[in-house]
Backbone as XML, in Angstrom:
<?xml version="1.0"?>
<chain id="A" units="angstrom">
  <residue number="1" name="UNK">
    <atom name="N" x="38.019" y="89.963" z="72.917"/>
    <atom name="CA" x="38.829" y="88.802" z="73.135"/>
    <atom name="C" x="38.563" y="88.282" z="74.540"/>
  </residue>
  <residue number="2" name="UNK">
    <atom name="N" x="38.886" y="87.024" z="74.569"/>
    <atom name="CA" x="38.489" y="86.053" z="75.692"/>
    <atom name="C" x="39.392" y="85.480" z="76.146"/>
  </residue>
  <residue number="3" name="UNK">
    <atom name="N" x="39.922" y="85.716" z="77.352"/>
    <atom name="CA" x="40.920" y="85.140" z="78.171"/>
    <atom name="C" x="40.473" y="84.217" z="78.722"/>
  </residue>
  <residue number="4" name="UNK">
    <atom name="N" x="40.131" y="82.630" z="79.161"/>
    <atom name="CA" x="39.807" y="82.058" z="80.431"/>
    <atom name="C" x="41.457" y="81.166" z="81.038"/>
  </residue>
  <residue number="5" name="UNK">
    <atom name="N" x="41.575" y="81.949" z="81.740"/>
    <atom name="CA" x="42.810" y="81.348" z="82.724"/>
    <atom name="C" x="42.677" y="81.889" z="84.294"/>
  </residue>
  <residue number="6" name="UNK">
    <atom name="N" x="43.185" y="80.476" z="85.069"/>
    <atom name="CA" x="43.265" y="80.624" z="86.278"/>
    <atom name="C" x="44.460" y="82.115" z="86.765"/>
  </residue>
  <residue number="7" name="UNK">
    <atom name="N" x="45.205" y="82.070" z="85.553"/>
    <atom name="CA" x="46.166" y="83.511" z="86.261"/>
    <atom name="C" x="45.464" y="84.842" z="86.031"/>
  </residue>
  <residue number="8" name="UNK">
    <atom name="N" x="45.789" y="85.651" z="86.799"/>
    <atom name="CA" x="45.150" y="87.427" z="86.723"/>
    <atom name="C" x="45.128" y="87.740" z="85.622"/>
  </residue>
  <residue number="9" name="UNK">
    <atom name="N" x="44.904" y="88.751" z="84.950"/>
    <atom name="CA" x="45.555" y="89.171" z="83.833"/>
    <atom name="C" x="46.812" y="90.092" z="84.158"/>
  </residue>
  <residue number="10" name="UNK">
    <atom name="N" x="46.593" y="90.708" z="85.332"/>
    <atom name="CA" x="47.909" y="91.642" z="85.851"/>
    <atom name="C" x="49.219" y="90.772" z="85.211"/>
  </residue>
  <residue number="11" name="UNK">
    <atom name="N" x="49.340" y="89.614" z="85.582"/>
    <atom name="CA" x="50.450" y="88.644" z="85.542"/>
    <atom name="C" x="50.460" y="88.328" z="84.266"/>
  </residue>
  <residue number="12" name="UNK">
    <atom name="N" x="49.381" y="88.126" z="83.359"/>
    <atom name="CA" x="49.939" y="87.521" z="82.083"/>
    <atom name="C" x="50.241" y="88.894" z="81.667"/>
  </residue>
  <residue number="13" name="UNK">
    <atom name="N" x="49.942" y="89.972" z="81.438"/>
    <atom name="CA" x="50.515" y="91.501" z="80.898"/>
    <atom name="C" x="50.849" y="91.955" z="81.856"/>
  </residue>
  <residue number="14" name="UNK">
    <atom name="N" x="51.785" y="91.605" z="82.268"/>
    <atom name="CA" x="52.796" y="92.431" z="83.305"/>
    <atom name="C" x="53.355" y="93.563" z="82.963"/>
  </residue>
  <residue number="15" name="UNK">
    <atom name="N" x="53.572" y="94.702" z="83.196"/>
    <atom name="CA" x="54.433" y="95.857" z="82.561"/>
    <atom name="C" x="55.341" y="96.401" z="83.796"/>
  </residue>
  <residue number="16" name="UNK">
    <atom name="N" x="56.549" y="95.796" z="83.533"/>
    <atom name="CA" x="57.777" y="96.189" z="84.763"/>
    <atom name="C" x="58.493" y="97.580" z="84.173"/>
  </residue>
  <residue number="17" name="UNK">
    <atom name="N" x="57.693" y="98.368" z="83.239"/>
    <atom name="CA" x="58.130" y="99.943" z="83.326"/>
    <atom name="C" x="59.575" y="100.064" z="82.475"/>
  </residue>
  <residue number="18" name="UNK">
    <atom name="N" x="60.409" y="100.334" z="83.179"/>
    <atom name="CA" x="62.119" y="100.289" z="82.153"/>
    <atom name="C" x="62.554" y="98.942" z="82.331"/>
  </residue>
  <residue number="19" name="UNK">
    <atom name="N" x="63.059" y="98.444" z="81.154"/>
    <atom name="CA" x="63.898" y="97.228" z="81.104"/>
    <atom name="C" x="64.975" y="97.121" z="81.030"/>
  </residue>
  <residue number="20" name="UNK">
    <atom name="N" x="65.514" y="95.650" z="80.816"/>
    <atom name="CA" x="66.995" y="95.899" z="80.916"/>
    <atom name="C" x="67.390" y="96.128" z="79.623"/>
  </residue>
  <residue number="21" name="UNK">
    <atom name="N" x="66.612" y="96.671" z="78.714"/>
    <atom name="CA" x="67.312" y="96.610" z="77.124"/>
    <atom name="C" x="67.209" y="98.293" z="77.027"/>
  </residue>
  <residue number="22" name="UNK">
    <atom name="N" x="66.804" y="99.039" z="77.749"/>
    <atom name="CA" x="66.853" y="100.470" z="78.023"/>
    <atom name="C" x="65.585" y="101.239" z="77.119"/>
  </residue>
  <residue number="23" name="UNK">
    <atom name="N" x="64.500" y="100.381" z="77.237"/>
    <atom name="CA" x="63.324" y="101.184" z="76.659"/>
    <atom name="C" x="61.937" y="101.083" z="77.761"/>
  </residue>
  <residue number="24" name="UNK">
    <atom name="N" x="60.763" y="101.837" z="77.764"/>
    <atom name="CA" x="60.196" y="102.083" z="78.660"/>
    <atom name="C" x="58.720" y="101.301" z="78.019"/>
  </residue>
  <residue number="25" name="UNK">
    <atom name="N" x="57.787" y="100.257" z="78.328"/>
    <atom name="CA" x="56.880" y="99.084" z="77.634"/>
    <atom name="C" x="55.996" y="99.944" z="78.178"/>
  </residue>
  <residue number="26" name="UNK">
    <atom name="N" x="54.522" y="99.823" z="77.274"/>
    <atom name="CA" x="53.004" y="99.712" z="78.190"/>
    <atom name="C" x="52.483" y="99.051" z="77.124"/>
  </residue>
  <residue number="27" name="UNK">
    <atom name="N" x="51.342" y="98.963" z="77.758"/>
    <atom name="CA" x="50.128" y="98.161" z="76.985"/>
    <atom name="C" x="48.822" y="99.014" z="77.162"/>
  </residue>
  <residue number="28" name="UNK">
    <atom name="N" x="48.716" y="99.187" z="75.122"/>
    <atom name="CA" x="47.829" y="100.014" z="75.137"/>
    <atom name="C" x="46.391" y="98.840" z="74.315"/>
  </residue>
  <residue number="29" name="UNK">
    <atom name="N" x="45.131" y="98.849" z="74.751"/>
    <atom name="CA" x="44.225" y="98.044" z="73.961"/>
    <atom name="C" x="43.826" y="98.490" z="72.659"/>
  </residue>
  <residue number="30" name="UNK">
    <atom name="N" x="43.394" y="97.799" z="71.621"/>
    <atom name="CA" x="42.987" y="98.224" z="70.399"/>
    <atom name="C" x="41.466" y="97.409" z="70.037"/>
  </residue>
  <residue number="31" name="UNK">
    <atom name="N" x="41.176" y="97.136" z="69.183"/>
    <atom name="CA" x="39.981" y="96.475" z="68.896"/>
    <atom name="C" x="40.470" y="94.813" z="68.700"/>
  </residue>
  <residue number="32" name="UNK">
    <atom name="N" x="39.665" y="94.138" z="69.187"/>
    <atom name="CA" x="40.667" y="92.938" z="69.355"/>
    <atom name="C" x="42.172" y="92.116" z="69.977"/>
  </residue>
  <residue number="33" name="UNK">
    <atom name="N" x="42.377" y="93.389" z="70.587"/>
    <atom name="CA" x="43.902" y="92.442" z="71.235"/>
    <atom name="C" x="44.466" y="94.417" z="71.918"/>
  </residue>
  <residue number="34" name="UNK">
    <atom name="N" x="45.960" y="93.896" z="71.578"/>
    <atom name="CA" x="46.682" y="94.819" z="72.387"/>
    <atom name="C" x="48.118" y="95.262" z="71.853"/>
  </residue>
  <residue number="35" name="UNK">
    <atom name="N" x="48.466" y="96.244" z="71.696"/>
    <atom name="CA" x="49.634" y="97.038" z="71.594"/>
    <atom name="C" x="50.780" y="97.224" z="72.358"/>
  </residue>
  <residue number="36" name="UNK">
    <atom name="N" x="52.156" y="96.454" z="72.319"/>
    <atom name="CA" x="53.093" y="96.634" z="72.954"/>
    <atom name="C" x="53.329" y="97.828" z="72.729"/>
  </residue>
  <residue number="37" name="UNK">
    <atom name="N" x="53.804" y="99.001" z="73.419"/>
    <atom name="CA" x="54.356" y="99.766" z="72.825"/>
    <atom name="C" x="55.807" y="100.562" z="73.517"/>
  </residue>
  <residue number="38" name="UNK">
    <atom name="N" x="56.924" y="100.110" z="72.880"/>
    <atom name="CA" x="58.077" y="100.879" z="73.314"/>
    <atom name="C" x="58.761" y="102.310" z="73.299"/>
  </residue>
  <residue number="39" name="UNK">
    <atom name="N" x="58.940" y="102.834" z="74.523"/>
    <atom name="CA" x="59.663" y="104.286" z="74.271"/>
    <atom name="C" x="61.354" y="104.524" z="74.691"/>
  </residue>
  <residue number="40" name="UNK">
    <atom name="N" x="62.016" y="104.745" z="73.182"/>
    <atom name="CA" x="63.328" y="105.224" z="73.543"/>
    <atom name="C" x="63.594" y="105.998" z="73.102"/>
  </residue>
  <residue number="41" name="UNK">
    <atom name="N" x="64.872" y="106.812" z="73.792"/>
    <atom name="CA" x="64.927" y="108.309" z="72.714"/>
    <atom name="C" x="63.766" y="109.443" z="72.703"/>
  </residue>
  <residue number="42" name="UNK">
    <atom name="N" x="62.688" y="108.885" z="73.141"/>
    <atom name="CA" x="61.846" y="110.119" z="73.406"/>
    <atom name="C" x="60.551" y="109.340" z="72.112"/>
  </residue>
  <residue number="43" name="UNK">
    <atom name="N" x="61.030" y="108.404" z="70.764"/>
    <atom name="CA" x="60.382" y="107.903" z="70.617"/>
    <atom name="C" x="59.338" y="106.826" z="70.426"/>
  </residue>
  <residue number="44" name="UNK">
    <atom name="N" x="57.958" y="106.814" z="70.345"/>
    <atom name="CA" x="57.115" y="105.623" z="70.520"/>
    <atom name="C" x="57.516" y="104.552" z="69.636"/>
  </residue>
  <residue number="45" name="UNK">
    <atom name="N" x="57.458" y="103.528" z="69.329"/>
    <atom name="CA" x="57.021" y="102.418" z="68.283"/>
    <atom name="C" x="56.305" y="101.277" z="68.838"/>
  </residue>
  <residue number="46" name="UNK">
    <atom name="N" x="55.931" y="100.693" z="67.947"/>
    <atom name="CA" x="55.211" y="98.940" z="68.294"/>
    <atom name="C" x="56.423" y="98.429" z="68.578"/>
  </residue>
  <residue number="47" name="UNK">
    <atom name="N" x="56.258" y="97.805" z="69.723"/>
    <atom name="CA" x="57.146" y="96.234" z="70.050"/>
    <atom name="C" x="56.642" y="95.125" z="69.812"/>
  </residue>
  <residue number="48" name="UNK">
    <atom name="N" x="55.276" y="94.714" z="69.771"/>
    <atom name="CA" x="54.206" y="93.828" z="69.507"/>
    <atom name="C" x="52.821" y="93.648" z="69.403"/>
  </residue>
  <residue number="49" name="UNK">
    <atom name="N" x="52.360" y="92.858" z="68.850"/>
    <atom name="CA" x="50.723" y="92.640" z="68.811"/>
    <atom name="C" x="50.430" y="91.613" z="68.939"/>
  </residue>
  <residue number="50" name="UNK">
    <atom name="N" x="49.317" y="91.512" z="70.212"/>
    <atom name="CA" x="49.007" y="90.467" z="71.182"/>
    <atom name="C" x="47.708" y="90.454" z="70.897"/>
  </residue>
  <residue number="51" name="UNK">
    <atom name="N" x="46.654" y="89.465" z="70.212"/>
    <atom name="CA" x="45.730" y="89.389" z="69.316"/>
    <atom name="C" x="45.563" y="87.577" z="68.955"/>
  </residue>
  <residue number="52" name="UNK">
    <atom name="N" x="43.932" y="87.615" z="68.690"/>
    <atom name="CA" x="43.934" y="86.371" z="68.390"/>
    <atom name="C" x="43.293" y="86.499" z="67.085"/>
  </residue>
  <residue number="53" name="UNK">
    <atom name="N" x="43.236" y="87.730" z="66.372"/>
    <atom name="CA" x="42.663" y="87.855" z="65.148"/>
    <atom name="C" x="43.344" y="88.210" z="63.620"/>
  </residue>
  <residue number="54" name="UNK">
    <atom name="N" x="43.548" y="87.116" z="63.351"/>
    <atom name="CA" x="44.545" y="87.183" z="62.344"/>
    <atom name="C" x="44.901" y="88.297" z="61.342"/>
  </residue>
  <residue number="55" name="UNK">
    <atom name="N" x="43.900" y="88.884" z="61.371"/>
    <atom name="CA" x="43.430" y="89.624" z="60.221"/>
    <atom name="C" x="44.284" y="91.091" z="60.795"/>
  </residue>
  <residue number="56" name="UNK">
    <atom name="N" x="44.397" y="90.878" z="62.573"/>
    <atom name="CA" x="45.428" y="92.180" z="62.570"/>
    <atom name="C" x="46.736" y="91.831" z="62.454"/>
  </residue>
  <residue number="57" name="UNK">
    <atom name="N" x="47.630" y="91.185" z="62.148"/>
    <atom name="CA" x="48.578" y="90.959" z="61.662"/>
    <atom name="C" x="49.225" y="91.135" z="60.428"/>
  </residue>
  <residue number="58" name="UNK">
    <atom name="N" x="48.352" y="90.973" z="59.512"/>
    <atom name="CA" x="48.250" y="91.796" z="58.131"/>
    <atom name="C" x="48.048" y="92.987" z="57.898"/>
  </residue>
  <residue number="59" name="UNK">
    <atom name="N" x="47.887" y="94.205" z="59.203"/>
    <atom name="CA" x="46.975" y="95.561" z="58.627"/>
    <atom name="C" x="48.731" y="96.471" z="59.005"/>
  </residue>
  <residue number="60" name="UNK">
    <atom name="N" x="48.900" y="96.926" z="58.257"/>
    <atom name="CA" x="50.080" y="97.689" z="58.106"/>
    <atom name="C" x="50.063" y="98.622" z="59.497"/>
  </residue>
  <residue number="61" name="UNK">
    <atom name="N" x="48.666" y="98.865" z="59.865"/>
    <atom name="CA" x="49.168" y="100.237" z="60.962"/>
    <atom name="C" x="50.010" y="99.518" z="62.358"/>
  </residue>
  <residue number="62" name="UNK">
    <atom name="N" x="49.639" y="98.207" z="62.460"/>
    <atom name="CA" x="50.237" y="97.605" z="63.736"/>
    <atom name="C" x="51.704" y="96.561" z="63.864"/>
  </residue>
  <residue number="63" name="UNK">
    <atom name="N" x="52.479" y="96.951" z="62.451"/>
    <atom name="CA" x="53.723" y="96.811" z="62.457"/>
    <atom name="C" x="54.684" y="96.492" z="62.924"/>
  </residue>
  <residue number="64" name="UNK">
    <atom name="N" x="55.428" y="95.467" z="63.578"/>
    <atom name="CA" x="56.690" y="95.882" z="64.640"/>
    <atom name="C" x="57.089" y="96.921" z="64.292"/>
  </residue>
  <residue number="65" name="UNK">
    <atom name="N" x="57.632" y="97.756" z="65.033"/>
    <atom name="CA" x="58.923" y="98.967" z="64.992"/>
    <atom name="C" x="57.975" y="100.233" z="64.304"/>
  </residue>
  <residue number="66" name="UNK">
    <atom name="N" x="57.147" y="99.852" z="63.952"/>
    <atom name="CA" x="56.395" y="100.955" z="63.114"/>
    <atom name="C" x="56.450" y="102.319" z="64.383"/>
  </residue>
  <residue number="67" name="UNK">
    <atom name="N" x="56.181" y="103.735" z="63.870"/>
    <atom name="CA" x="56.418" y="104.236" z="64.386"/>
    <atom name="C" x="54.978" y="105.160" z="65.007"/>
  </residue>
  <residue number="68" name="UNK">
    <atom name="N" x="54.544" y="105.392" z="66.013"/>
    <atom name="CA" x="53.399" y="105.888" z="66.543"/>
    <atom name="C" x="53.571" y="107.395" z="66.797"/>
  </residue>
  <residue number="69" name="UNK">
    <atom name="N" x="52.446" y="108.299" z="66.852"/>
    <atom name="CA" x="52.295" y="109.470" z="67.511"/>
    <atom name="C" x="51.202" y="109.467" z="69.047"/>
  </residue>
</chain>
């Protein structure tokens, strides 16, 4: 994937660590885009998928809320 923007990328994927909704974000890469991924309770899930390829939006493993190891 192809970013062209005058901002960093630091800034467009910012990860400020704990939030105010009480879960802990990173960003992990995948083939084509990127993996929100939230930790509460001790466990992982998807928070989002940041992708310009449609085709991952349809694939069951990258789910909201789905649950990761």
């Amino acid at each position: 994937m192809v970013i062209h923007s005058i901002v960093s990328l630091s800034d467009i994927f910012y990860n400020s660590g704990e939030s105010e909704y009480g879960y802990t974000a990173e960003t992990r890469p995948i083939q084509d885009g990127w993996l929100e991924i939230s930790e509460q309770g001790g466990e992982k899930r998807i928070r989002r998928l940041i992708s310009t390829n449609p085709a991952l939006y349809l694939d069951k493993r990258y789910l909201p809320f789905t649950s990761i190891k």
